[in-house]
C-alpha positions in Angstrom: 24.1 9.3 22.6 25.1 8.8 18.9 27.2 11.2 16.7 26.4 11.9 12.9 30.1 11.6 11.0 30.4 14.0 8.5 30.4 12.7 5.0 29.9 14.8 1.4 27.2 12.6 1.0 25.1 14.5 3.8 24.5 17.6 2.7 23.8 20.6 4.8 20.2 22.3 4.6 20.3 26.6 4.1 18.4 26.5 7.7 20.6 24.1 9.2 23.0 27.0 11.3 19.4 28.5 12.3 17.3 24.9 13.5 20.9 24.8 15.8 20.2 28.2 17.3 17.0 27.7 17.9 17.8 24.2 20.1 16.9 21.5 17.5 17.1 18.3 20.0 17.1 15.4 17.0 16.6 15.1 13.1 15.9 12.3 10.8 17.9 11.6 7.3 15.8 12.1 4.3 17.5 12.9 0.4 20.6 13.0 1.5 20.1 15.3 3.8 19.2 16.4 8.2 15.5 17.1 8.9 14.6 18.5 12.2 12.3 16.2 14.2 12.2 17.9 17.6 13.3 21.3 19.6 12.8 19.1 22.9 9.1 19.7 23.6 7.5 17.0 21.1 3.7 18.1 23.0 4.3 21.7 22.7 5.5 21.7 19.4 2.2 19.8 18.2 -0.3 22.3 20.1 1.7 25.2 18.6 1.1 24.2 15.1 -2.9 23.3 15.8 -3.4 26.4 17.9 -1.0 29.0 16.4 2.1 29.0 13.8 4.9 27.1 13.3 8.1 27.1 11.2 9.6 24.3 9.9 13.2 23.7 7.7 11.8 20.9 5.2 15.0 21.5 2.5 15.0 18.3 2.4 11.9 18.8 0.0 14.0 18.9 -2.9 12.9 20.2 -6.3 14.3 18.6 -9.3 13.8 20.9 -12.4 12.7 20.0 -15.8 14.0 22.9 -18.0 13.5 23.1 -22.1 11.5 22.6 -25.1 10.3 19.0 -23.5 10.1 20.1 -20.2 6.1 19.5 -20.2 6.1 16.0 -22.2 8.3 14.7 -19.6 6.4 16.0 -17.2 3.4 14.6 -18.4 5.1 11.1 -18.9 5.8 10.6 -15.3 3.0 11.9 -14.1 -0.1 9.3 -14.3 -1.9 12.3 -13.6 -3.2 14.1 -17.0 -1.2 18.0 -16.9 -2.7 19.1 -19.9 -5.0 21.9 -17.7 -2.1 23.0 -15.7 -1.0 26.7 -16.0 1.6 28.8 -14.7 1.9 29.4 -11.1 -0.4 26.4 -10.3 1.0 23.2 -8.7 -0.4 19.6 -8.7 -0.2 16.3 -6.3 1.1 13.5 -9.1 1.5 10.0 -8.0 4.6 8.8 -10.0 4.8 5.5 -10.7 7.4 2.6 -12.4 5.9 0.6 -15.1 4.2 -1.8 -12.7 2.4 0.8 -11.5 4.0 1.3 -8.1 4.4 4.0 -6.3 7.7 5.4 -6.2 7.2 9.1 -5.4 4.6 11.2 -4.2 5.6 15.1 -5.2 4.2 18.3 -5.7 4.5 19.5 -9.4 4.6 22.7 -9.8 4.5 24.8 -13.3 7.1 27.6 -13.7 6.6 28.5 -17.4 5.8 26.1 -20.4 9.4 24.8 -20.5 10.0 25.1 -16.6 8.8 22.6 -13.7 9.4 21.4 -10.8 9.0 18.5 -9.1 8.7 18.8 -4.8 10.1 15.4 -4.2 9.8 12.9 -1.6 12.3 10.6 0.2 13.3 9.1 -3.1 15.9 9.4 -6.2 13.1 10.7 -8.9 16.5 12.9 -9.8 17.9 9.6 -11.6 14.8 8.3 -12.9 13.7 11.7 -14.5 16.7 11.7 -16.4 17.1 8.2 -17.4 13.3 8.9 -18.2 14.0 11.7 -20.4 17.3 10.0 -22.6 15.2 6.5 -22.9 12.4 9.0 -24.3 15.2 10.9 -26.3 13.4 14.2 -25.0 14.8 17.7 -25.2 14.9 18.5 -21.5 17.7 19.4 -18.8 16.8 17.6 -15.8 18.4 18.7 -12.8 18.2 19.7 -8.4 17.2 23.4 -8.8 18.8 25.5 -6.0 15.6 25.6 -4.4 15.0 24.9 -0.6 11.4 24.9 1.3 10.8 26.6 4.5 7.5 26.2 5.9 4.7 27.9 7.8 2.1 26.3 9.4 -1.0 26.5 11.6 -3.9 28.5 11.5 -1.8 31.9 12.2 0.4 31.3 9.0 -1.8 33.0 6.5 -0.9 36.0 9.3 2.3 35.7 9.3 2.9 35.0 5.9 0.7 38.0 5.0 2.9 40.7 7.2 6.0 39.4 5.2 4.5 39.4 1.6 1.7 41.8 1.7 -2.5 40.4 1.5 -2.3 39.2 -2.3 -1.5 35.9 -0.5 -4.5 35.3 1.0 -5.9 34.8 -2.6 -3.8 32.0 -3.3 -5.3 28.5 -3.7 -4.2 25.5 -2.4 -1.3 24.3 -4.2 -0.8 27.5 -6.2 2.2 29.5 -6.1 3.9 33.2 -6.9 7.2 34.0 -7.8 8.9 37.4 -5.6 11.3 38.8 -3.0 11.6 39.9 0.8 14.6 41.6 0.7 16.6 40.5 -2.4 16.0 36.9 -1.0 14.2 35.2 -4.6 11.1 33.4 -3.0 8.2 31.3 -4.6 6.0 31.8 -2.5 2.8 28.2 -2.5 0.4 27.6 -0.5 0.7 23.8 0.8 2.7 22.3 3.6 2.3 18.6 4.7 -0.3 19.4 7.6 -4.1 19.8 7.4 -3.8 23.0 9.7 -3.2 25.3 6.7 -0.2 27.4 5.6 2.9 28.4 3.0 6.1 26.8 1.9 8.3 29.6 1.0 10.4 28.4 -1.7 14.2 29.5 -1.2 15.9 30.1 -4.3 19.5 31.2 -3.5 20.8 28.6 -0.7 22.9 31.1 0.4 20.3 33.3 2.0 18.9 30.4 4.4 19.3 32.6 7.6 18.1 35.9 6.3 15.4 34.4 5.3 15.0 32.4 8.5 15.3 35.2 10.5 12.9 37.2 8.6 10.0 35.2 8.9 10.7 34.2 13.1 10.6 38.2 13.0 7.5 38.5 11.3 6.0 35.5 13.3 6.7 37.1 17.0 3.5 39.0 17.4 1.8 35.5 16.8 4.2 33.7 19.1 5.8 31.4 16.2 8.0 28.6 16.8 10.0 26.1 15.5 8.7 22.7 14.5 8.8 19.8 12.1 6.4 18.3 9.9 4.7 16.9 13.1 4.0 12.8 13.4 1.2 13.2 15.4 -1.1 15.9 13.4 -0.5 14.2 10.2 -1.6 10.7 11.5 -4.4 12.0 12.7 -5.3 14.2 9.8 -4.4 11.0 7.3 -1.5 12.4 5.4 0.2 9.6 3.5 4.1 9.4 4.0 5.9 7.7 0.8 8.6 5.1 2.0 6.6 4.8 5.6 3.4 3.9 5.3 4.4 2.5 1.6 6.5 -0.3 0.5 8.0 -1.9 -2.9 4.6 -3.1 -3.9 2.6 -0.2 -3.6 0.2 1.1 -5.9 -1.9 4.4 -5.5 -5.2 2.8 -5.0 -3.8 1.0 -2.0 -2.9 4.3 -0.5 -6.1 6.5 -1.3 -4.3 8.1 -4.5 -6.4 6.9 -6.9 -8.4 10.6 -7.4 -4.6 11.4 -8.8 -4.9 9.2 -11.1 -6.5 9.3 -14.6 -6.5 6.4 -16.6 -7.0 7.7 -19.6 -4.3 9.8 -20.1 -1.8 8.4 -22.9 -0.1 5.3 -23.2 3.3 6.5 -22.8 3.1 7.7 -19.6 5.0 5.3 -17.4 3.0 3.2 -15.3 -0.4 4.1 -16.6 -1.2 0.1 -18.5 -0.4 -1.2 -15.2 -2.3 1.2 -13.1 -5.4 0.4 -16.0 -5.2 -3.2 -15.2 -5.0 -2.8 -11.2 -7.8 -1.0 -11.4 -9.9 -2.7 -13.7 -9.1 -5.8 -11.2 -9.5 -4.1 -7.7 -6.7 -3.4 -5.3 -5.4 -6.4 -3.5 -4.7 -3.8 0.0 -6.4 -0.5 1.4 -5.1 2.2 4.1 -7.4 2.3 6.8 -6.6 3.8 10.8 -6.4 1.2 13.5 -6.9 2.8 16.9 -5.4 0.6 19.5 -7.1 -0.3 23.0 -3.6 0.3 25.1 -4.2 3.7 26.6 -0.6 4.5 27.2 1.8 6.6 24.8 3.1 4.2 22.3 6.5 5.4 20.5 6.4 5.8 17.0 7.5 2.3 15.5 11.1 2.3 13.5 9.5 -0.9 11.1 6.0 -2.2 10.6 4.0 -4.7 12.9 2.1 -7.5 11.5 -1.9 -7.5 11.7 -3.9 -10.2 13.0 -7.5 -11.6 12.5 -8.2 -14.7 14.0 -4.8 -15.3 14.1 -3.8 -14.9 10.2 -1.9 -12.0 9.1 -3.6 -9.6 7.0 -2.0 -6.7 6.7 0.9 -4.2 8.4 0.6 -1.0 11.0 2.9 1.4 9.4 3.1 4.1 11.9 1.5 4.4 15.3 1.6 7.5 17.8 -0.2 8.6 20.6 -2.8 11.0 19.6 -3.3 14.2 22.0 -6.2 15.5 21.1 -8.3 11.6 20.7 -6.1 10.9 24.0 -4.9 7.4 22.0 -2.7 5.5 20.3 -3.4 5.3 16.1 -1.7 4.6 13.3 -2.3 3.4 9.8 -3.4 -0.3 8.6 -2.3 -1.5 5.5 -4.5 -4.4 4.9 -6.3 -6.8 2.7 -9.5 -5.3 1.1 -11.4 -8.3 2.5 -10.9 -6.5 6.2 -13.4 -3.7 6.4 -13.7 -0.4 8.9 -15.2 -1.8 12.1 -12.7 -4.8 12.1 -11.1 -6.1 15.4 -7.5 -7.2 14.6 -4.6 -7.4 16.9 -1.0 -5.9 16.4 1.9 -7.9 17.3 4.2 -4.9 18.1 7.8 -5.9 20.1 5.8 -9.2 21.8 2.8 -7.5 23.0 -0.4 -8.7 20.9 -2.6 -5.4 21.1 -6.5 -5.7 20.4 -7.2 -2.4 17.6 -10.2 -2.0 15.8 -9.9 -0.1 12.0 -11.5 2.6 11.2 -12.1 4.6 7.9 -9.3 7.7 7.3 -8.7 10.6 8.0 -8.8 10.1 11.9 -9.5 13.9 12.5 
């Protein structure tokens, strides 16, 4: 068993004294932070959040805050994705992207006010390149990490559960939209998304110092639908087809590869960085697309630390970036990332640790 040394550079999450409590068996590292992975009973932990309601600590989530008179143009010069529809209280899937078009970030934007947004980030330093963004640009903007942590509910009891806390007015809310309010004197936003396809909140903390209240709250709110605590669960979003930025993508990724392109519109302004390149990838096809590969061992494969190359015919044509064994298919699946000239239907083999596995691709999502 391996220790984690404590450093200033690994910063505790407002949930982290509560995931302890509750038995948290292993976490991963993601911004600079711990991420709960497991509370010991990976199989249990998935049927809860398809069958009932889950909470999970995703702090790690962080939201980096454009705030002033430029806060929008910024916004909007990041994003490849046009803003210029997006109102208060409503938040948007942007694909950001360097000026070669790659992907380096996959967040949730969300709209405070005309001179307030945030930006949900992935496993990446968009932090940096906001503000090196906004002083190359010589915008009016503050960019910064808002005190703001995530705690989601999941499953198809959340809405429930989130309902009891909050009162009905959040049953109205659509997907991706949000409300500002309070449970207690704890400052909430409350949005509905969460990185499952089994429905559900993120409560958005805004006081970090209020992590257990508001932890405890909601576990109290949950019992009468037998809530539990989870983690944004491997298995349910393979099979559902949920993209994870820095796993399933590398340095060379560009959003058509990974089925973004709906986020994109290419004919948003030429000063939003990236969108030249993404015109010209487009205009000349993708060179890779995500497709599932569903592999013919029948015994639980562990999910893999690194990608395994692809085979047809013995040439390599593309990666598997994740594989897991599927509980409700009763396989193992993961994600190709291959050449457009291998189509669904395909039989490849995966070299994975030695073992050449026969898979055949199949369009996503899975389930």
């Amino acid at each position: 068993m391996f220790g984690i040394t404590p450093s200033a550079r690994l910063r505790p999450s407002p949930f982290y004294e509560s995931t302890v409590a509750e038995g948290v068996q292993s976490f991963t590292t993601y911004n600079n932070m711990l991420m709960p992975t497991g509370y010991g009973d990976p199989e249990g932990e998935y049927w809860r959040l398809i069958n009932g309601v889950s909470m999970w600590d995703v702090a790690v989530e962080r939201q980096i805050e454009l705030h002033g008179p430029d806060a929008g143009r910024l916004a909007q010069i990041l994003s490849p994705r046009d803003l210029g529809k997006c109102v208060e209280g409503q938040g948007k899937y942007v694909a950001l992207c360097n000026h070669a078009g790659t992907l380096i970030n996959d967040p949730i934007l969300l709209k405070l006010a005309e001179d307030r947004y945030w930006l949900s980030i992935a496993d990446s330093n968009i932090l940096f390149w906001a503000r090196a963004v906004a002083s190359e640009r010589g915008l009016d903007v503050a960019v910064s990490e808002a005190d703001v942590s995530p705690l989601a509910v999941q499953g198809p009891k959340a809405e429930d559960v989130v309902a009891s806390l909050f009162g009905d007015w959040v049953r109205d809310l659509k997907y991706f939209w949000f409300s500002e309010t309070e449970i207690d004197g704890i400052p909430v936003a409350v949005a509905r998304s969460g990185w499952s396809k089994q429905g559900g909140f993120e409560i958005y903390l805004m006081d970090g110092s209020k992590g257990a209240g508001l932890w405890d709250r909601v576990k109290e709110a949950g019992k009468p639908f037998d809530i539990g605590p989870g983690n944004p669960n491997a298995c349910e979003r393979i099979e559902s087809g949920l993209l994870s930025w820095g796993g399933d993508t590398d340095d060379a990724t560009n959003p058509y590869e990974v089925r973004l392109g709906p986020f994109v519109d290419l004919d948003v302004a030429d000063d939003v960085v990236g969108i030249k390149a993404l015109r010209a990838i487009k205009a000349e096809g993708p060179k890779r697309h995500q497709l599932g590969a569903v592999l013919e061992n029948d015994e639980p494969t562990a999910l893999p630390a690194h990608w395994y190359d692809i085979l047809v015919d013995g040439e390599k044509v593309g990666d598997l970036t994740n594989c897991v064994w599927s509980y409700r298919l009763k396989r193992n699946i993961g994600f190709a990332l291959v050449s457009t000239r291998v189509k669904p239907g395909a039989e490849v083999v995966v070299h994975k640790d030695g073992w050449a596995i026969p898979a055949a691709l199949s369009k996503l999502p899975f389930i």
